[in-house]
C-alpha positions in Angstrom: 272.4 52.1 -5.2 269.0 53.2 -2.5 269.8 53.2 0.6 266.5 52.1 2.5 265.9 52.0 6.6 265.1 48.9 7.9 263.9 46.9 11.4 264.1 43.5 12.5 261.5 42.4 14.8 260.3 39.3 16.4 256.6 38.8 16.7 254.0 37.3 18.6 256.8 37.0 21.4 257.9 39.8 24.3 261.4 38.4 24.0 264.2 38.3 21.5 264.9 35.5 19.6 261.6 34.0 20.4 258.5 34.1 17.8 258.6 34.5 14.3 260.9 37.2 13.0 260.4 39.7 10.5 262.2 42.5 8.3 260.6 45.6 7.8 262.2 47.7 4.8 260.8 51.5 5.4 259.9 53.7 2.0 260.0 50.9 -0.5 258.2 52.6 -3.3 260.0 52.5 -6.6 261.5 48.7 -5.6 261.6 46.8 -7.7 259.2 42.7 -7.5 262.5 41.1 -8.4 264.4 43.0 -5.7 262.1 42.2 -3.2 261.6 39.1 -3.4 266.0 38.8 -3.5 266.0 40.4 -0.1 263.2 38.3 1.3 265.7 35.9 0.3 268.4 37.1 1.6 266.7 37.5 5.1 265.9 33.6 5.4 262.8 34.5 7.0 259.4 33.1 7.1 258.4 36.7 5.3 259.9 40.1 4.8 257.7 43.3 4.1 257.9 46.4 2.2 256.4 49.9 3.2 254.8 51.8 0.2 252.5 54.5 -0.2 248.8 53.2 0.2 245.7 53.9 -2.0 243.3 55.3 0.5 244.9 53.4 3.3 247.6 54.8 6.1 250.4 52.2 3.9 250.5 49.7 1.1 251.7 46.3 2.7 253.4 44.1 0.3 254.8 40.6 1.6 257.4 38.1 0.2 258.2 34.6 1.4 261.7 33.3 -0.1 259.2 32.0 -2.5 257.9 34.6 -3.7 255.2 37.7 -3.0 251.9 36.4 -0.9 248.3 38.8 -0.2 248.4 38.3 3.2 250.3 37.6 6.4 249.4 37.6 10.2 253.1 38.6 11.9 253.7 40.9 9.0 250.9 42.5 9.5 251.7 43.2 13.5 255.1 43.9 12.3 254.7 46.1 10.2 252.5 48.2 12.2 255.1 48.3 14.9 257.9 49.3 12.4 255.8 52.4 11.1 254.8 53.3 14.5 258.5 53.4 15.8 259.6 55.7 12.1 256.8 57.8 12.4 257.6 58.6 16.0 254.3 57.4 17.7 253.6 55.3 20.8 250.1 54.5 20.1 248.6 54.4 16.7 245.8 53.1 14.7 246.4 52.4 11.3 244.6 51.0 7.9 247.7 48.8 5.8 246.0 47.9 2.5 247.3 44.5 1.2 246.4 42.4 -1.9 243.7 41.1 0.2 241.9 44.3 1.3 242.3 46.6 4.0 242.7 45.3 7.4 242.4 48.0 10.5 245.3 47.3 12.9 246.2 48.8 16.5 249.5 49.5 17.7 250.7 50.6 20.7 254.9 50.6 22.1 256.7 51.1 24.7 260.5 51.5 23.9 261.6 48.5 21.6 258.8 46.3 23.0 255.4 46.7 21.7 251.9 45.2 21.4 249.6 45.4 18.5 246.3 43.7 16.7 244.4 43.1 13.5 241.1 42.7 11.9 241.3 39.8 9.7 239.2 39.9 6.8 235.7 38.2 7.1 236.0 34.4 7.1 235.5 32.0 4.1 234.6 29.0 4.4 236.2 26.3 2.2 235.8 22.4 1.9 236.1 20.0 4.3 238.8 17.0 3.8 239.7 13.9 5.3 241.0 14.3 8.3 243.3 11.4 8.0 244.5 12.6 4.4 245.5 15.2 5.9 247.3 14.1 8.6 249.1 11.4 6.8 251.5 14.0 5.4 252.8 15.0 8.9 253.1 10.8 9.7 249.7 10.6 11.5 246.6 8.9 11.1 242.9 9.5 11.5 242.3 8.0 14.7 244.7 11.0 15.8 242.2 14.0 14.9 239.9 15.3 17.1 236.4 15.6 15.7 235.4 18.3 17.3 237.7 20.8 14.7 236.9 18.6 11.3 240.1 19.2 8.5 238.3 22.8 6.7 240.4 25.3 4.4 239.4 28.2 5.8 240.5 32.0 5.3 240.3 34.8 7.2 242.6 36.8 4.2 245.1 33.3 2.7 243.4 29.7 2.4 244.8 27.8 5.2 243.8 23.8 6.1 242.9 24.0 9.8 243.2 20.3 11.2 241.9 19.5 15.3 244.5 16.4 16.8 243.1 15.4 20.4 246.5 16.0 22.5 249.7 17.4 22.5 251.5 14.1 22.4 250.2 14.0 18.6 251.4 17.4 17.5 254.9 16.4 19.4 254.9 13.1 16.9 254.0 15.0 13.4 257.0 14.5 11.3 256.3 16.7 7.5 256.6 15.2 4.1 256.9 18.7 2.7 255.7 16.8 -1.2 253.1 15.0 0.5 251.9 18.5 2.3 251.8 20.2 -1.1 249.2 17.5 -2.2 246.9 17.8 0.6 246.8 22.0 0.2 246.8 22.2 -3.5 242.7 21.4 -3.9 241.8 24.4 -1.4 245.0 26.4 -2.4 246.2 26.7 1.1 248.8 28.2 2.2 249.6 26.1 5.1 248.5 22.4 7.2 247.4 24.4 10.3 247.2 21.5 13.3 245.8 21.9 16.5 245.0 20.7 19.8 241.8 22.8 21.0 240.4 23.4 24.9 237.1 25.4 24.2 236.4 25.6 27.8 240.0 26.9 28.5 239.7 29.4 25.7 243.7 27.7 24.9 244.5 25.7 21.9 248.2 24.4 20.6 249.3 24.3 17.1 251.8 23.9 14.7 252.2 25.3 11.3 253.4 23.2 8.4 253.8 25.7 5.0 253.6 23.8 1.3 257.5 23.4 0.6 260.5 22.4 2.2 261.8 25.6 1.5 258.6 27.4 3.4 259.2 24.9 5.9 257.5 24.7 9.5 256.3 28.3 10.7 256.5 29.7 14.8 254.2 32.0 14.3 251.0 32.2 12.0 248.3 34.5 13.0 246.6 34.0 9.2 245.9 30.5 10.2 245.2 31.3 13.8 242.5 33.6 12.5 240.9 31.2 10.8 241.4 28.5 13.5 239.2 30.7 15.9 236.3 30.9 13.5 236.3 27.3 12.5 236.6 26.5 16.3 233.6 29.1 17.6 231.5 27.8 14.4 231.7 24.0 15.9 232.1 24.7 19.5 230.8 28.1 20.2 233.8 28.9 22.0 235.1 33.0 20.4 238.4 33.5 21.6 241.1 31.1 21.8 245.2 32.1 23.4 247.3 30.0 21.2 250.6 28.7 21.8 252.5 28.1 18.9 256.6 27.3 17.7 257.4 25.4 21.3 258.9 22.4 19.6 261.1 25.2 16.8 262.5 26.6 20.1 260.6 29.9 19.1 257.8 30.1 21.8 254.8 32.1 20.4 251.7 33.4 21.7 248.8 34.3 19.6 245.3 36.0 20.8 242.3 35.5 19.0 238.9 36.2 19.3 235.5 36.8 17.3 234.4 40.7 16.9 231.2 40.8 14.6 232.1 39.5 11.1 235.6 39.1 11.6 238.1 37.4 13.9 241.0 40.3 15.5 244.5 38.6 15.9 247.0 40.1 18.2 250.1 39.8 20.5 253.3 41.1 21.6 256.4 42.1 19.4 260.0 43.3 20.1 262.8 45.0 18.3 266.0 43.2 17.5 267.7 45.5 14.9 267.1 49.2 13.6 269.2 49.7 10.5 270.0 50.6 6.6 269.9 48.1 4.1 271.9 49.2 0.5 269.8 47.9 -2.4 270.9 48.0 -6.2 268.2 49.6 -7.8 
């Protein structure tokens, strides 16, 4: 038996029970995959990460969905951050986390259990472009509902995501997932997620919602790896570098992401707060 400190935080929100949560489980070296990935699903959430010791990096981030072990995360990554920041006693910090994608730089900075924090993404990749109404068909839509302006692209800024532009909010409001039919849509760019947006370039503002490959993955609140990417597929076709994104309003879990272009890579941020500091017992 390990007994292992934990947090529970909710991210890319500056109130409880809002955003996408997370659990954070402190000195995980020595855990067991297998273990992990039980207490990811034992958590129920979107992802839970594990603190180890990093190889020329401030930590090594690992990250499980109830599915199993991804590279890469957006909230996990903020997260994360925020959870070493409050163990190691610091109110501001800048930190390295090396993940199976690379090493992405993020910036932390708290104030009692509430904090803010930001990430550069890795550089972007651009993959193919799809059907717009293919893809939208899984979520009970149809082409004329896209908005050619933000063409369906798998694009990654760190994990494959589909990025799709809808022209309103009334569209996003009507999408309704066939979680099989999603699957089939992602598998060609192997994408982690149907990304769906409505975009304002001129407002810098753009509304999505985040539809992951299984039933089980389900719909997402919070996804700053596809709003990453959704800000460089936006500034490539529009020009527009920075985009606020609201995100989770029809889970009940308002979100707000930040996004904008720096150089070769896209820095994705927002606001995080505590819900639980505790111990976690874990049969090793």
């Amino acid at each position: 038996m390990a007994r292992r400190r934990f947090t529970l935080l909710d991210v890319f929100t500056s109130r409880r029970f809002a955003g996408n949560g997370l659990a954070v489980v402190h000195d995980a070296d020595g855990l067991p995959d297998e273990l992990m990935l039980a207490f990811a699903r034992e958590m129920r959430l979107s992802e839970t990460s594990f603190v180890q010791t990093g190889a020329d990096a401030d930590y090594r981030h690992r990250i499980f969905m109830p599915t199993g072990e991804i590279p890469f995360a957006g909230h996990p990554s903020l997260g994360t951050a925020v959870a070493v920041a409050r163990e190691r006693g610091e109110t501001e910090a800048a930190y390295v986390q090396q993940t199976h994608a690379g090493r992405q730089p993020v910036e932390v900075r708290l104030d009692g259990d509430r904090a803010s924090a930001s990430m550069l993404q890795e550089p972007a990749v651009f993959g193919d472009e799809i059907d717009a109404g293919e893809a939208l068909a899984a979520l009970g839509l149809d082409g004329s509902d896209a908005d050619p302006r933000v063409p369906a692209q798998f694009v990654s800024t760190g994990l494959m995501q589909l990025v799709v532009g809808v022209r309103d909010r009334g569209v996003l409001a009507r999408a309704v997932p066939d979680y099989d039919a999603i699957a089939r849509v992602l598998a060609p760019g192997d994408g982690l997620t149907l990304y769906v947006a409505v975009v304002d370039p001129a407002a810098g503002s753009a509304w999505a919602r985040s539809f992951v490959r299984s039933a089980v993955e389900g719909e997402d609140p919070a996804t700053g790896s596809a709003a990453g990417p959704l800000c460089v597929h936006v500034a490539a076709r529009t020009g527009c570098e920075a985009l606020e994104v609201a995100q989770g309003v029809e889970m009940g879990r308002p979100s707000r992401l930040r996004t904008a272009l720096e150089g070769d890579r896209v820095r994705v941020g927002g606001d995080a707060v505590v819900v639980v500091d505790g111990q976690v017992e874990l049969d090793v």
